[in-house]
C-alpha positions in Angstrom: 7.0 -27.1 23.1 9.8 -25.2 25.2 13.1 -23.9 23.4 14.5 -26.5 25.6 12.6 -29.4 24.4 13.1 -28.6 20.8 16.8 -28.3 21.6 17.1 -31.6 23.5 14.9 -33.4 20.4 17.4 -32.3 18.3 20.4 -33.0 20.1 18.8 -36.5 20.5 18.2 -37.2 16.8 21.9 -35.8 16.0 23.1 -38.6 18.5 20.4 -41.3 16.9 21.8 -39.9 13.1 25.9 -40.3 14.3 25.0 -43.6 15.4 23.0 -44.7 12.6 26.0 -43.5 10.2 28.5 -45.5 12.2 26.5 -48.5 11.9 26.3 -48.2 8.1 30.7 -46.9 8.0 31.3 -50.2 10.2 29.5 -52.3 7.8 31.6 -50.6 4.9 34.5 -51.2 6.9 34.0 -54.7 7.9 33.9 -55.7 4.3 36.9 -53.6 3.1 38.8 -55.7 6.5 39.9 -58.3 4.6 41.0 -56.8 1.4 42.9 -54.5 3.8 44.4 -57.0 6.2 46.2 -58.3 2.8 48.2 -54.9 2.0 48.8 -54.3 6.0 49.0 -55.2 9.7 45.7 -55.7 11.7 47.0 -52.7 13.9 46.7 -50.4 11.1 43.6 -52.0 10.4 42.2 -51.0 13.5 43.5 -47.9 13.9 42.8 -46.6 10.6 38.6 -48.2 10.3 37.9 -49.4 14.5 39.2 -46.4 16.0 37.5 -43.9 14.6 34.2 -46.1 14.6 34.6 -46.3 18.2 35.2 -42.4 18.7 31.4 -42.1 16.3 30.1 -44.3 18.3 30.9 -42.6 21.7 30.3 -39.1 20.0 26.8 -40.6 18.9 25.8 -42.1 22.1 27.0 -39.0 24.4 24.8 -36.5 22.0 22.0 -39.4 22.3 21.8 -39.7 26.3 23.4 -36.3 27.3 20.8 -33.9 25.7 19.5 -32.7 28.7 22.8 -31.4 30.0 23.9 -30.2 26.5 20.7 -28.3 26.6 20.8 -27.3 29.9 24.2 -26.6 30.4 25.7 -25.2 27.3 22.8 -24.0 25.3 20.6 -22.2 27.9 23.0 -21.5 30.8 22.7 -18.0 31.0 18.8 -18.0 30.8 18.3 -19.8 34.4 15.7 -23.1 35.0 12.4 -20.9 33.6 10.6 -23.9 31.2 7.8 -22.0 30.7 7.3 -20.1 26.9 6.9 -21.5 24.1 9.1 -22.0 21.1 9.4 -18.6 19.1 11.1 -18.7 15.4 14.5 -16.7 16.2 14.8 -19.1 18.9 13.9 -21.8 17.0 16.3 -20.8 14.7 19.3 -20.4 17.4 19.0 -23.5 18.4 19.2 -25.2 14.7 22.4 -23.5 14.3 23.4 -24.5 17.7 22.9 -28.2 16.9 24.5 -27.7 13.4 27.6 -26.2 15.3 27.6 -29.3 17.5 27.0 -31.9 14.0 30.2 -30.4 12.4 32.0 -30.4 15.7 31.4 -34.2 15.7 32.4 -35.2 12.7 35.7 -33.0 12.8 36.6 -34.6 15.5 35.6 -38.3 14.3 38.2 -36.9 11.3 40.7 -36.0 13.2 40.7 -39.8 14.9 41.1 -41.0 11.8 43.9 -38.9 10.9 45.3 -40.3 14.0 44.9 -43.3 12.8 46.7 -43.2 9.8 49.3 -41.3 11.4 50.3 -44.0 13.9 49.9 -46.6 11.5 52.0 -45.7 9.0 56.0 -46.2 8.7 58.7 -44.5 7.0 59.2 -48.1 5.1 55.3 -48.3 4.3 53.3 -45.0 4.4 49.9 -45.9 4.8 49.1 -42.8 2.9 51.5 -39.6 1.6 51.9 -37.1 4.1 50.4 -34.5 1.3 47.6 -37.0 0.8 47.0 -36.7 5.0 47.1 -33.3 5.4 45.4 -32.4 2.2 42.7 -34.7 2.7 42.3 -35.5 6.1 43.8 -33.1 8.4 43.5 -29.8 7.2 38.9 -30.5 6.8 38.9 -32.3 10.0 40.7 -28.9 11.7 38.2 -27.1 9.2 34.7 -28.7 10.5 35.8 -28.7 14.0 36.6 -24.6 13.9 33.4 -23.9 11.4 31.6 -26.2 14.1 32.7 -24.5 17.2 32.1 -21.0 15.5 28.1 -22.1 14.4 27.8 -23.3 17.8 29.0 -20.0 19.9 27.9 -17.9 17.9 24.5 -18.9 17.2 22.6 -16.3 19.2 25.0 -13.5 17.3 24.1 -15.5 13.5 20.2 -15.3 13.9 20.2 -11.3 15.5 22.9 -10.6 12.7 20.3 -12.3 10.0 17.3 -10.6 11.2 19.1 -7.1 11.1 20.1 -8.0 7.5 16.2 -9.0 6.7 14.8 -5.5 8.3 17.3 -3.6 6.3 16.0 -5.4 3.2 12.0 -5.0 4.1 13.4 -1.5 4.9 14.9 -0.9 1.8 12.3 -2.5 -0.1 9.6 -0.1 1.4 11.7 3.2 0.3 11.6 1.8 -3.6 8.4 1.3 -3.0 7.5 4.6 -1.5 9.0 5.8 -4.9 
């Protein structure tokens, strides 16, 4: 197995785990729908549970059927079309954080929908939520993940040399006690 191959498996199972999560938020939704439909308009319904399913969803589907060109494209651009080699462990390991970059991405941005959603559907006569409660609890993680995410995922190759360094400076350091 190629870099590349493990890459685009787990790029494909990320998209198979977004969508399986949406499936099981959409049945939590669907049964909080008429509880909420009670309190509120079916617009804010929508915006606040559908939208942000829908933007999951997409997310989910994208990672699922676009692996090759995430793992073409974006993770091994600057190492041309050569397949051949197999999978070593620091590379193994660049790509895990890669895909973990690209997970909390995801899931910011499916946050940040659904701080949309609240913000358009609430009203100066009837907040949906407190604007402390959105920031505090929605906004400010969703912003979080999404930066955390996008750091994992450029940095990845930096991470693992940066990891390895630290481990041969422990062996290192572990040899000159012992030499002792």
């Amino acid at each position: 197995m190629t870099a590349r191959d493990f890459a685009r498996l787990l790029i494909k199972l990320m998209g198979l785990f977004v969508l399986a999560m949406t499936l099981v938020q959409a049945t939590q939704a669907i049964s909080y729908l008429p509880g909420y439909l009670n309190q509120t308009s079916l617009f804010s319904a929508l915006a606040i549970y559908f939208v942000p399913l829908m933007a999951s969803a997409l997310i989910g589907w994208f990672l699922f059927k676009s692996d090759r060109l995430i793992a073409d494209k974006v993770l091994f651009a600057d190492e041309g079309n050569d397949r051949a080699g197999s999978l070593h462990f620091g590379k193994a390991e660049e790509v895990l954080l890669s895909v973990l970059g690209i997970y909390l991405t995801a899931y910011g941005l499916i946050g940040l929908t659904r701080t949309l959603g609240y913000t358009v559907s609430s009203t100066p006569e009837h907040p949906v939520v407190s604007s402390e409660t959105l920031w505090h609890t929605f906004l400010i993680p969703s912003i979080a993940q999404v930066l955390v995410g996008l750091l994992i995922f450029l940095s990845s190759r930096g991470l693992v040399v940066l990891r390895h360094h630290f481990l041969d400076l422990r062996d290192k350091t572990r040899e000159l006690g012992a030499d002792k």
